[in-house]
C-alpha positions in Angstrom: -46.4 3.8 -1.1 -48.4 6.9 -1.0 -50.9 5.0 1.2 -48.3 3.4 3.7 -47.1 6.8 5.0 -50.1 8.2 5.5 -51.3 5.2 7.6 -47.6 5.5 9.0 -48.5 9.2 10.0 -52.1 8.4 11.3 -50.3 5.5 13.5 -47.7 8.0 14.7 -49.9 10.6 15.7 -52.4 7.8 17.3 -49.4 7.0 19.5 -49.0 11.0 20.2 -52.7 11.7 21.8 -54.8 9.5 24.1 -58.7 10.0 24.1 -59.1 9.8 27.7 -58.4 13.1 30.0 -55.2 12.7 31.3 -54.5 13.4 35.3 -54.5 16.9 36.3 -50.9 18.3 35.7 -48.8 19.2 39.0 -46.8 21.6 38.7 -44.7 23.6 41.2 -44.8 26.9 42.0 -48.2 26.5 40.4 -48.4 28.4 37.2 -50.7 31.9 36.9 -53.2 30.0 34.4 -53.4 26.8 32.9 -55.8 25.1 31.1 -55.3 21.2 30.3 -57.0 19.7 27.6 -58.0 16.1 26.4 -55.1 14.0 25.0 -51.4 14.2 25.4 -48.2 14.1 23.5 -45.6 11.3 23.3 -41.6 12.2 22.2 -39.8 10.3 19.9 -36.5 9.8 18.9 -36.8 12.2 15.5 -38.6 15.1 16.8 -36.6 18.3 16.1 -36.1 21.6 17.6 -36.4 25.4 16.2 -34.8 28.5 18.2 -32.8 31.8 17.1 -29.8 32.4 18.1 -30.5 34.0 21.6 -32.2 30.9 22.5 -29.5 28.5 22.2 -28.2 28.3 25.8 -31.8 27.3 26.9 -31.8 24.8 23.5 -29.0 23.4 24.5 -30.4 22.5 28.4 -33.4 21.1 27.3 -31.4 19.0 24.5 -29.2 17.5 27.1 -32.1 17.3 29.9 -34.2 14.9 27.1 -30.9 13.2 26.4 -30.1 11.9 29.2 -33.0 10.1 30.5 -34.6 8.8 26.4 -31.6 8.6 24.6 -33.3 11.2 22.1 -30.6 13.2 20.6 -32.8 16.3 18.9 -32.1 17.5 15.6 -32.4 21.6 14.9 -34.8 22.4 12.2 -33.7 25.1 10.0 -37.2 25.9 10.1 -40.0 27.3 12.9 -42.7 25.9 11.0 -41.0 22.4 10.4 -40.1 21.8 14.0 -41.7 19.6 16.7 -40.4 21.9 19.7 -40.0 25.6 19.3 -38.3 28.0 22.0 -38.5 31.5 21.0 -38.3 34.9 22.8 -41.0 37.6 22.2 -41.0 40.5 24.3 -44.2 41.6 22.6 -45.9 38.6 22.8 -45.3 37.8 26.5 -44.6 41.4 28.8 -43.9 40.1 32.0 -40.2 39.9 33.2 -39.2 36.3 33.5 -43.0 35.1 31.8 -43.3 32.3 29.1 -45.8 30.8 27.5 -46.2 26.5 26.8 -48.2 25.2 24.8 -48.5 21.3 24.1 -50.9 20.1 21.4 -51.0 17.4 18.6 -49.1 19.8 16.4 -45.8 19.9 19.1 -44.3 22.0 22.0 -44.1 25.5 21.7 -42.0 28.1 24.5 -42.7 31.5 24.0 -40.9 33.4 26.7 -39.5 37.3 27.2 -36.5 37.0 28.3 -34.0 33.9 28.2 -35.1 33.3 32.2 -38.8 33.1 31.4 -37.5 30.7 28.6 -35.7 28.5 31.1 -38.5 28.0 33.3 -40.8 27.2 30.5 -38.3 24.3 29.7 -38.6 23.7 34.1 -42.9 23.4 33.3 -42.2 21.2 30.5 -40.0 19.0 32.2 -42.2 19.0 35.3 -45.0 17.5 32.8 -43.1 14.7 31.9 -43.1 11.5 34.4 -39.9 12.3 36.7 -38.0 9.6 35.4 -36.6 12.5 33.1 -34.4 13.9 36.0 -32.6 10.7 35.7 -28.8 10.6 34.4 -29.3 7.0 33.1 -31.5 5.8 30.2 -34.8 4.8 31.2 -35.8 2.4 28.6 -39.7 1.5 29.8 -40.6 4.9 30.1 -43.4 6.7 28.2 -42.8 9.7 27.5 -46.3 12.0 27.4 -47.0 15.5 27.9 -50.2 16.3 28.5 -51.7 19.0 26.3 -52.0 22.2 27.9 -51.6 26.1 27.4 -50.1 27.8 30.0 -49.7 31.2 30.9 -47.2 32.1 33.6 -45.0 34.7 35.3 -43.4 35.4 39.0 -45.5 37.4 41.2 -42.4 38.9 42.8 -38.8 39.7 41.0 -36.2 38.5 43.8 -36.7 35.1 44.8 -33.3 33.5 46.7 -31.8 31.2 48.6 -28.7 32.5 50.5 -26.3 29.2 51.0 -23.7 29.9 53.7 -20.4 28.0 52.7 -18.0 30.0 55.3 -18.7 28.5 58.0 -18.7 25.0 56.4 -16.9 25.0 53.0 -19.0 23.2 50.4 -16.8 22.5 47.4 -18.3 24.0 43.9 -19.8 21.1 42.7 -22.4 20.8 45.3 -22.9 24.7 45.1 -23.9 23.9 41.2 -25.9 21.0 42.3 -27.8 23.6 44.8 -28.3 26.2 42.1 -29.3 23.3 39.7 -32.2 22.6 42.4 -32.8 26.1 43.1 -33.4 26.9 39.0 -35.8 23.9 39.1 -38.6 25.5 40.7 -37.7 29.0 39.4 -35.8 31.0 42.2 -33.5 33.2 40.7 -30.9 34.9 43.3 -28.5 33.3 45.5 -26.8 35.5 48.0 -23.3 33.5 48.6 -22.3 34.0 51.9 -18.5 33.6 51.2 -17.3 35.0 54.5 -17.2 34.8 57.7 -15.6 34.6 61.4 -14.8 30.8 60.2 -13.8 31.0 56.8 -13.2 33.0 54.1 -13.7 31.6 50.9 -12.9 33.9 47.9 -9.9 34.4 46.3 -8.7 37.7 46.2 -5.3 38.3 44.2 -4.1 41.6 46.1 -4.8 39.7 49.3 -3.2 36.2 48.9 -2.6 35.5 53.0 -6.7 35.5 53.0 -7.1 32.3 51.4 -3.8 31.1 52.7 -4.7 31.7 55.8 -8.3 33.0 56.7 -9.3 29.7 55.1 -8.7 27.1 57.1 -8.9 26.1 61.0 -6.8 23.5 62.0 -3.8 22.1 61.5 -2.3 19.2 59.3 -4.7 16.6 59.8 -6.9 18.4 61.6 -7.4 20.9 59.3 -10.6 22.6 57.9 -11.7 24.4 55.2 -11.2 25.7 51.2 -11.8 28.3 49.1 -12.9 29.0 45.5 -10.6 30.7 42.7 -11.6 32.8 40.5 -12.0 30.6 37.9 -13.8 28.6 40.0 -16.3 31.4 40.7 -16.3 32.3 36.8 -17.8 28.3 36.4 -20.0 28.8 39.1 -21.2 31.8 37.4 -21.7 30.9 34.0 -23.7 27.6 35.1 -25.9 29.8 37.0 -26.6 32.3 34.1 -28.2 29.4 31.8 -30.5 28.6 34.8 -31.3 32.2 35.3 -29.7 32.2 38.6 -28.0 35.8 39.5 -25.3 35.1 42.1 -24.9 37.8 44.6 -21.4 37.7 46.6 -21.4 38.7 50.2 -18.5 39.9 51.9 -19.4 40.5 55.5 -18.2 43.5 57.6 -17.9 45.3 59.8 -18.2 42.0 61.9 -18.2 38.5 61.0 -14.9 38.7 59.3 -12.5 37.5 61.9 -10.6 35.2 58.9 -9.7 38.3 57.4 -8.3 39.8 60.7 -6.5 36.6 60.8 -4.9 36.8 57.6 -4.1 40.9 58.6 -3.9 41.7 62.2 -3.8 45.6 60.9 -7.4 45.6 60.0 -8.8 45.9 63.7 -9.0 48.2 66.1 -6.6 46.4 68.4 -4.2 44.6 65.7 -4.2 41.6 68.1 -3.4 38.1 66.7 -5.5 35.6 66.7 -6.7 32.2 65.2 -9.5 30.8 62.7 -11.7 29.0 64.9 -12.6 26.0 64.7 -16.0 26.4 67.4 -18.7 28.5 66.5 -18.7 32.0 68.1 -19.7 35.7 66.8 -15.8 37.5 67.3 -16.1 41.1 68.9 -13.4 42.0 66.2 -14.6 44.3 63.9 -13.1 46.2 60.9 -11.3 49.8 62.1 -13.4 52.2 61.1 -10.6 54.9 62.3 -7.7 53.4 59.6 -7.4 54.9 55.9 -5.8 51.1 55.4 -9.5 49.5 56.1 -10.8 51.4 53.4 -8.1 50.5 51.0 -8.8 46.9 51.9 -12.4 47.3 51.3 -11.9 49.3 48.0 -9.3 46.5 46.8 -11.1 43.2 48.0 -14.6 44.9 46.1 -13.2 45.8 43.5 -12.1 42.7 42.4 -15.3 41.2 43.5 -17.8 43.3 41.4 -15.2 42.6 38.7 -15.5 39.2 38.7 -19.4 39.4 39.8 -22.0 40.8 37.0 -24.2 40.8 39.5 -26.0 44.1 39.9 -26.1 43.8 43.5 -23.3 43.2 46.0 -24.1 42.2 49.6 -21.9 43.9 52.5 -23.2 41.4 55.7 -23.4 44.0 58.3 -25.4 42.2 61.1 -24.6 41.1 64.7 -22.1 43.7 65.1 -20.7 44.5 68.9 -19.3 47.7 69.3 -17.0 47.6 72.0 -14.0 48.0 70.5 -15.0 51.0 68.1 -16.0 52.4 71.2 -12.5 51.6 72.5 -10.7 52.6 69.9 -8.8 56.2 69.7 -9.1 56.1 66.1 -12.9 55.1 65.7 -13.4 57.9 68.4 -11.5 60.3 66.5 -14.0 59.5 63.2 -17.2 59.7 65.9 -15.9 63.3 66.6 -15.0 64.4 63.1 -18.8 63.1 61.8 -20.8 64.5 64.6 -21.6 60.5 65.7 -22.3 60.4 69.1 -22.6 56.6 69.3 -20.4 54.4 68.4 -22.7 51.8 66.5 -23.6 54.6 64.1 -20.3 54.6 62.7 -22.1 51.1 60.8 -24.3 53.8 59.1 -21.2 55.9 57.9 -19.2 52.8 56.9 -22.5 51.8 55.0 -22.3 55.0 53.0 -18.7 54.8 52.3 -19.4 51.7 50.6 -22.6 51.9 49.1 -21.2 55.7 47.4 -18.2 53.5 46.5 -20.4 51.0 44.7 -23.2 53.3 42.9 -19.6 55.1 41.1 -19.5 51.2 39.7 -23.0 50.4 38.7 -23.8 48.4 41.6 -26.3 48.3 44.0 -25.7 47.2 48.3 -27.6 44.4 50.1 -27.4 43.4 53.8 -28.7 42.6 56.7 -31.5 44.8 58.3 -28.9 46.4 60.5 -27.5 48.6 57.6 -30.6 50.5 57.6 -30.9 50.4 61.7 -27.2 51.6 62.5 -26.8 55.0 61.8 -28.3 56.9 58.7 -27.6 55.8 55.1 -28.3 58.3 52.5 -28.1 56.5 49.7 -30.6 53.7 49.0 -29.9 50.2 49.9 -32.2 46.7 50.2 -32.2 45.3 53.6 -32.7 41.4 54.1 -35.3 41.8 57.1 -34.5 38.6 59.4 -36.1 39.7 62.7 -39.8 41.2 62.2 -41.2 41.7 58.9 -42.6 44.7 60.3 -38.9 45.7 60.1 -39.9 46.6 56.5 -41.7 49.8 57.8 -37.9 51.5 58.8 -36.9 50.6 55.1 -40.0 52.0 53.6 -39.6 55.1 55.8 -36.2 55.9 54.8 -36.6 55.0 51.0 -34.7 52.0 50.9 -35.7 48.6 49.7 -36.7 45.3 51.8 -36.4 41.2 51.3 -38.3 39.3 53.5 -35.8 36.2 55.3 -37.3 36.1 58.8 -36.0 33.5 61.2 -39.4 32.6 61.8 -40.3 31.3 58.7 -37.4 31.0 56.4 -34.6 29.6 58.3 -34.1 26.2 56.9 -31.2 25.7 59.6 -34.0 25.0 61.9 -35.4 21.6 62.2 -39.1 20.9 61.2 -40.0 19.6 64.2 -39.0 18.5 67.5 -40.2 14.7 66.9 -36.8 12.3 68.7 -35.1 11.7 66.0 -34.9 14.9 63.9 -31.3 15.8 63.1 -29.3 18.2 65.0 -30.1 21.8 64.1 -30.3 25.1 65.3 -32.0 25.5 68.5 -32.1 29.3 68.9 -35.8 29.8 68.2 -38.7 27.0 67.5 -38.6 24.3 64.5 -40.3 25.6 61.6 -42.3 23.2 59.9 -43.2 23.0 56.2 -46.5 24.6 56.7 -45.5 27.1 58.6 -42.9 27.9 56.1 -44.9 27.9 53.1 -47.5 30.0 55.5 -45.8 33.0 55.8 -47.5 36.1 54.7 -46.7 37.9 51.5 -47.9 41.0 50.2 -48.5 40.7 46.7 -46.1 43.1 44.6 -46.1 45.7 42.8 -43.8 48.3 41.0 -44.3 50.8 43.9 -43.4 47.9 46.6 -40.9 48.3 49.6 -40.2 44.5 49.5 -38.5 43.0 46.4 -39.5 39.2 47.0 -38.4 36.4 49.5 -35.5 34.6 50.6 -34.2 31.2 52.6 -31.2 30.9 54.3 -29.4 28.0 55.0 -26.5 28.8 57.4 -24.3 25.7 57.9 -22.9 27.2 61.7 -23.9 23.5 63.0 -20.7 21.9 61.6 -18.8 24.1 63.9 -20.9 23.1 67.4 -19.3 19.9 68.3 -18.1 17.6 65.9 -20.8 15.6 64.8 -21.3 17.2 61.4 -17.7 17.1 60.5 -17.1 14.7 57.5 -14.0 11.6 58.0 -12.2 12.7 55.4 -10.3 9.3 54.3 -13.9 7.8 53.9 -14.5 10.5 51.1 -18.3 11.7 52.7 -20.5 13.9 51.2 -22.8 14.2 55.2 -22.5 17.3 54.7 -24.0 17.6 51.2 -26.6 15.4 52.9 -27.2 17.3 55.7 -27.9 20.5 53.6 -30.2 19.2 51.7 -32.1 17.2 54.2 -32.7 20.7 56.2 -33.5 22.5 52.8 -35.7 20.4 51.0 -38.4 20.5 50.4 -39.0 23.7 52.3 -37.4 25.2 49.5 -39.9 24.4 47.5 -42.1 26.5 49.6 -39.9 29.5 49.4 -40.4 29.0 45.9 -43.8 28.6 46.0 -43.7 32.2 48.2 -42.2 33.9 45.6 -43.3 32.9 42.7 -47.5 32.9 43.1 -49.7 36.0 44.3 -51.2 35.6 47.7 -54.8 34.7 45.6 -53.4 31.8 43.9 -51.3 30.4 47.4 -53.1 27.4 48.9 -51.2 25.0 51.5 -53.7 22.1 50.8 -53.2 22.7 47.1 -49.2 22.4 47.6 -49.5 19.9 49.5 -50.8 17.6 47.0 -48.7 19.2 44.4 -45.5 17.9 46.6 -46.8 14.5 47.2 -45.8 14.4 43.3 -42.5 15.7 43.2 -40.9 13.4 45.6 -40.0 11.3 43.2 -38.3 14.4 40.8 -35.7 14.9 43.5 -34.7 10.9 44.1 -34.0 10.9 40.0 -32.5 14.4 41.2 -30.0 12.9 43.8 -31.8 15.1 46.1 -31.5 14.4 50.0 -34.7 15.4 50.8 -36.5 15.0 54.4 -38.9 12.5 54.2 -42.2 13.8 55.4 -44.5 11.9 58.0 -47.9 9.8 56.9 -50.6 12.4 56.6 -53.6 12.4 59.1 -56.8 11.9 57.4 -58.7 11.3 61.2 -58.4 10.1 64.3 -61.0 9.0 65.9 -62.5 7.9 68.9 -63.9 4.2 69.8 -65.2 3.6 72.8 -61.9 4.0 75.1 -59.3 3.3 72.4 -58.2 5.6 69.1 -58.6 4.9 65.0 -55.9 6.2 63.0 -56.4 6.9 59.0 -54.0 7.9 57.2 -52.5 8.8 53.7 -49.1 8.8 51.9 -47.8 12.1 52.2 -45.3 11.0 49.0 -47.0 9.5 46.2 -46.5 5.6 45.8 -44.8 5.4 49.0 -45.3 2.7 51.6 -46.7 3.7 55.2 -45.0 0.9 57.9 -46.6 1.5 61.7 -46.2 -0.3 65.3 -49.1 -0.3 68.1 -46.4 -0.5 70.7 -45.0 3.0 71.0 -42.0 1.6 69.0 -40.3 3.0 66.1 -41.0 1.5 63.0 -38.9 0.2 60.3 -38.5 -1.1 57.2 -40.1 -4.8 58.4 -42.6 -3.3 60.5 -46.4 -3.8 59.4 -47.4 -2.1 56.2 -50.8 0.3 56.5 -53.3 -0.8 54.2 -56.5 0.2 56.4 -57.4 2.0 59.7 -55.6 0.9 62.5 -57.2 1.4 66.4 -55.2 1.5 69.1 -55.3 1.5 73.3 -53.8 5.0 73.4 -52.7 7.8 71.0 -48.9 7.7 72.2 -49.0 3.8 71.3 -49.5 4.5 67.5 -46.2 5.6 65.5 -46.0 5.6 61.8 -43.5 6.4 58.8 -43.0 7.1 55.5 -40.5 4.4 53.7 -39.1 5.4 50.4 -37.3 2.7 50.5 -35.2 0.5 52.8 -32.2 3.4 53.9 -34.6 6.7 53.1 -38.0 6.7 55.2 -39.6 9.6 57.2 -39.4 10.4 61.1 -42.6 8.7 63.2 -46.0 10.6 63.4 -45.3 11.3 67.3 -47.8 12.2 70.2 -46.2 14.1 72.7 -47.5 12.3 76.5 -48.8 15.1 78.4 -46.2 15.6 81.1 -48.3 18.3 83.5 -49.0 15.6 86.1 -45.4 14.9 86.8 -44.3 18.5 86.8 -42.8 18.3 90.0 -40.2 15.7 89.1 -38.8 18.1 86.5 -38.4 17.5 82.9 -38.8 14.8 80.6 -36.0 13.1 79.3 -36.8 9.5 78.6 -39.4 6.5 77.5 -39.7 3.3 78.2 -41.5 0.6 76.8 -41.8 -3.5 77.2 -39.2 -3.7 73.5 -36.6 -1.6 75.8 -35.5 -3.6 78.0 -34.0 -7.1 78.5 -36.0 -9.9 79.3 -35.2 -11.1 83.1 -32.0 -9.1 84.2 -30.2 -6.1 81.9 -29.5 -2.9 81.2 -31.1 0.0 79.9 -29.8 3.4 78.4 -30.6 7.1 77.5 -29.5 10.2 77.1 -29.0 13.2 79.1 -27.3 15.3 76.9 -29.1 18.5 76.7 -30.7 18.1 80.0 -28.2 18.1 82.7 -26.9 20.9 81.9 -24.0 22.0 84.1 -22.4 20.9 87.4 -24.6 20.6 90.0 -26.7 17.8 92.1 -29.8 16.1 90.1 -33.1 14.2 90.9 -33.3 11.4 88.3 -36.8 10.1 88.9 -38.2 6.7 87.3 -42.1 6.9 87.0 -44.1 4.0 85.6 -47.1 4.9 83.8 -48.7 1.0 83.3 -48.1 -2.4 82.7 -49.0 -6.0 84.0 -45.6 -6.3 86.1 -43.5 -4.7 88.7 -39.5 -3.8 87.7 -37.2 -3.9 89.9 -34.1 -1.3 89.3 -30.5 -1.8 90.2 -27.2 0.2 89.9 -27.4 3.6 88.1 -24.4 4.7 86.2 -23.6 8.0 84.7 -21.4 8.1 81.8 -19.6 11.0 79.9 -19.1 9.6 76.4 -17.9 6.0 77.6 -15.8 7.2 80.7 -18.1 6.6 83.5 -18.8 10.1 85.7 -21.0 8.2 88.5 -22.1 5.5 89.9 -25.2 4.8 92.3 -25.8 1.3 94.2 -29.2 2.2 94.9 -31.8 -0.6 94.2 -35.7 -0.7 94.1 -38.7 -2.4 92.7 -41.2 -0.2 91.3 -44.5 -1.4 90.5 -47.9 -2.4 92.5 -48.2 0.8 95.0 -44.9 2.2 94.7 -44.9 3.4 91.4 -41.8 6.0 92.0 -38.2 5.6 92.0 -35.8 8.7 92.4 -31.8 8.6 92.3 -29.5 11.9 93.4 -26.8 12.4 92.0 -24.0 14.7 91.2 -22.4 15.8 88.3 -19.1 17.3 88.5 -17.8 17.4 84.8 -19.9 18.9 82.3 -18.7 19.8 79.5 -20.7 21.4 76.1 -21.2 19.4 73.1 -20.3 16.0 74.7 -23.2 13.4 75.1 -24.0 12.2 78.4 -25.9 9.0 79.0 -27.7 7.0 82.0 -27.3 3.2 82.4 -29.3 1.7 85.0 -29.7 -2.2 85.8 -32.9 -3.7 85.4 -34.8 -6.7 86.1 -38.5 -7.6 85.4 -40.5 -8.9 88.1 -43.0 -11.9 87.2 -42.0 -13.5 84.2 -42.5 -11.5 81.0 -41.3 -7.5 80.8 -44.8 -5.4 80.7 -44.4 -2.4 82.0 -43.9 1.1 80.5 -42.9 4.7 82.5 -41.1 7.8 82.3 -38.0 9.0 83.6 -37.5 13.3 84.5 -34.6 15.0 85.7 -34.5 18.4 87.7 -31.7 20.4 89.1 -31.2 20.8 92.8 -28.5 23.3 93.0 
């Protein structure tokens, strides 16, 4: 008997270690030092867990996050030294703030971390080292479950590393705000800055103020209503999920501007006590907070004194940016407070309000964050962090005037902005250029120290599209979650860069290195339920061949499938599958994507035709191609919407580019959703030497936010369609 279990423990640890090296472990944000070894470890159903009693939060996540996927319901050892998996916390053995320490040999798993956050993310490294299939909810019977054998050592280079997740101007119920912080925790950002109001929406209870929540949030009426709020209780469950996954949430309640809903709910708290609406179109309200009534102050004393209270947040952020000060300047009262200060402009009076507050919360133990402008309006004695969103060199006026920095610049971490400006990306903001991954992930860092201006990085995700238009806005009887979607299409995986920003030194930072880390962790946020954007094939070369162009390529997302057309098409889920180089005629006729699967594939590799030879007809505004248009007589369509912008007369010029046969084109009609604005019975072939077609005519109902289109008869000329052009459109008055 004696014999059997020891052949039964030589099998089982046989099973546990392979002889082989196993792949190189990906891991992101890439850990400080790691060193894999030779073999790996497979969990089983019996393996038990040891942890003291500060540990069991962290115990308890990583019991459930094995459960769920292998069924393996862990057993606590009442001993460390009998245990498969220990999690202990040793501020001795591991000094950096938020470090841990894994190691993973034949003896077990071991977590040695300093605080319960470094703990967290060692159980995050751990989990990343399984195959993702341990993300999933449901059992996943076929799986193996190996961890390589490694030692890691690993800490954040920087100490503030955020997301800030705007749910006022679209309400996003709590669920999905646990789901983000969930995603957030995964690769080890620890600060979300939860922009809870706005001009929009304002979406905190506070239980002095009822008539804010009653009122300041929701737009609309009856059906037509918009909007929500969170209790307090709510806030206390979004709290407490976040402090298991070291995730500090920081409350922002925006003023002196951006705060219409409030002004809503009480007229008295403006300058000019006018009534007014929650709107339901996005726009910056001139309205700010009175800075000349005592009754502002008591408001702000009230409303953030029931916030830090329900907050334990050290940190509470105050908005402060995109104030205009018209109306201070307007205002008897405000004047009257310029006077008394010695202020001699009015948006200085920011700068006073700033060190009302900020006075107002050091007496409770808290520290203010805001936008750069609290440090640019007016002097603030007493220290503050600004979230620089303009220039990082912005971080010189903190540095100056011994305040403290977060770098969010609209340049690089805006994930409102679409990655590209391939036809097709979603709508997004449009205020400055896309950012792509690379550029995000790009941004430069100073490494930091104790002695550092700049605390760390953050994202922002501002959700001001639902409000432009309506083509965001969810059908409520259908029970939608677009908008979940569409925040974390826009978010991920940039975020992941952030994260990557924050967590490594600038030595250790390498795009090509990420960018074969993410290729693996794809598949960690479909078992996630993630809505990620899909990225484009990678470009290994392009090359030419004589007169045409080789494409080579690799899947930018491990195990996917790469689908491409040599038409200028867009491909789909039946197009051809990319197994080896492909040549084609021209660069603009190759277009290839990413499929995940059948409903979830990436945006076409696109080639932008160079448009400087036409540069007279205007600007580009449409393609087509052969698969466009009917075969004999038909119609094609496009849209203008974007590019005829405004009343006025227009030069809508048809320019073919090639083909084998002439097309002749009919009646042009202009239509304004379906209603039908114009119409033009102007006909034409154009092929053979006339090559150029041009239509005038005049628009006389623009309106923003409504899509336009351009329907014009066609009919092709010898038999088969073959021919391919452009069509511009420029503004004559």
């Amino acid at each position: 008997m004696k014999y059997l279990k020891k052949l039964t423990s030589l099998a089982l640890w046989l099973m546990s270690c392979t002889c082989a090296w196993a792949q190189p472990v990906s891991i992101v944000p890439q850990p400080a030092h790691i060193e894999q070894q030779n073999g790996s470890l497979t969990l089983r159903a019996d393996m038990t867990m040891a942890y003291s009693a500060d540990c069991q939060p962290q115990a308890e996540y990583l019991r459930k996050a094995i459960l769920g996927a292998t069924a393996y319901n862990w057993s606590t050892a009442k001993k460390k030294s009998r245990a498969d998996v220990v999690l202990e916390i040793d501020a001795r053995r591991v000094t950096a703030a938020e470090g841990y320490n894994l190691t993973v040999d034949r003896r077990g798993i071991t977590i040695c971390a300093h605080d319960n956050g470094g703990l967290f993310y060692g159980i995050q490294t751990l989990l990343q080292l399984l195959p993702p299939a341990i993300h999933s909810k449901a059992l996943q019977p076929d799986v193996t479950w190996q961890v390589p054998y490694v030692s890691i050592s690993d800490a954040p280079n920087r100490p503030w590393r955020g997301m800030m997740l705007d749910v006022a101007r679209y309400f996003f119920d709590k669920e999905f705000v646990k789901h983000y912080i969930d995603m957030m925790a995964m690769y080890k950002m620890n600060k979300l800055q939860f922009h809870l109001i706005d001009d929009s929406g304002w979406r905190l209870e506070i239980k002095k103020y009822p008539r804010l929540t009653e009122v300041g949030a929701w737009a609309g009426k009856d059906q037509n209503r918009l909007g929500g709020y969170y209790s307090q209780d709510d806030i206390r469950e979004i709290i407490a999920y976040a402090a298991v996954r070291n995730v500090e949430i920081i409350p922002e309640i925006e003023f002196p501007a951006h705060m219409l809903s409030a002004v809503v709910a009480y007229p008295w708290l403006s300058c000019t006590g006018k009534q007014h609406e929650v709107p339901r179109q996005h726009f910056i309200s001139r309205d700010l907070l009175c800075v000349g009534k005592e009754s502002s102050y008591k408001f702000l004393a009230d409303v953030l004194e029931e916030t830090v209270n329900l907050f334990p947040s050290q940190y509470i952020n105050i908005g402060g940016d995109e104030a205009v000060y018209d109306r201070w300047n307007e205002c008897p009262l405000c004047r009257e407070v310029m006077k008394r200060e010695g202020i001699e402009k009015a948006s200085d009076l920011q700068g006073y309000l700033t060190n009302v507050v900020a006075n107002m919360m050091k007496a409770k133990g808290k520290s203010v964050v805001g936008w750069e402008e609290i440090i640019m309006r007016g002097e603030v004695s007493q220290p503050v962090v600004a979230v620089i969103w303009h220039e990082v060199a912005d971080t010189i006026k903190a540095r100056n005037t011994g305040h403290k920095a977060i770098l969010s610049p609209a340049t690089n971490l805006y994930l409102d902005f679409p990655e590209s400006k391939t036809p097709g990306e979603i709508k997004a903001a449009t205020w400055m250029p896309p950012i792509s991954l690379e550029k995000c992930y790009s941004m430069p860092v100073n490494d930091y120290s104790s002695a550092s201006t700049v605390l760390g990085v953050q994202g922002c995700f501002w959700s001001d599209q639902f409000i432009h238009g309506t083509i965001l806005q969810e059908l409520t009887p259908l029970n939608e979650n677009r908008s979940e979607n569409y925040a974390e299409y826009l978010s991920f995986p940039r975020l992941l860069a952030v994260a990557e920003l924050g967590w490594c030194s600038n030595a250790t930072r390498s795009w090509q290195s990420f960018k074969n880390r993410l290729s693996k962790q794809y598949a960690r946020l479909d078992y996630k339920g993630c809505n990620y954007r899909v990225p484009e094939p990678e470009i290994v070369k392009i090359t030419e061949v004589g007169d045409k162009v080789r494409f080579e390529l690799a899947p930018s997302v491990e195990g996917a499938t790469i689908r491409y057309t040599t038409d200028g098409s867009y491909p789909h889920s039946h197009s051809a599958v990319y197994t080896e180089p492909v040549t084609v005629e021209r660069k603009t006729d190759f277009r290839a994507i990413t499929e995940i699967d059948s409903r979830h594939y990436s945006l076409p590799l696109y080639f932008a035709p160079d448009f400087s030879a036409y540069k007279q007809y205007g600007n580009f505004v449409a393609e087509w191609k052969p698969v466009d248009l009917a075969s004999g007589k038909g119609t094609w369509r496009f849209e203008t919407t974007g590019t005829m912008v405004g009343n006025g007369t227009y030069d809508i010029t048809f320019v073919r580019t090639r083909g084998a046969k002439s097309l002749a084109l009919g009646k042009l009609v202009q239509y304004k959703r379906e209603e039908v604005l114009a119409s033009l019975p102007q006909s034409a072939a154009i092929g053979g030497d006339n090559a150029i077609v041009t239509y005038r005519l005049t628009q006389e109902a623009f309106e923003a936010g409504v899509p336009f289109y351009i329907e014009v008869e066609t009919e092709s000329k010898g038999g088969a369609t073959d021919t391919y052009g452009y069509v511009f459109v420029k503004k004559i008055d």
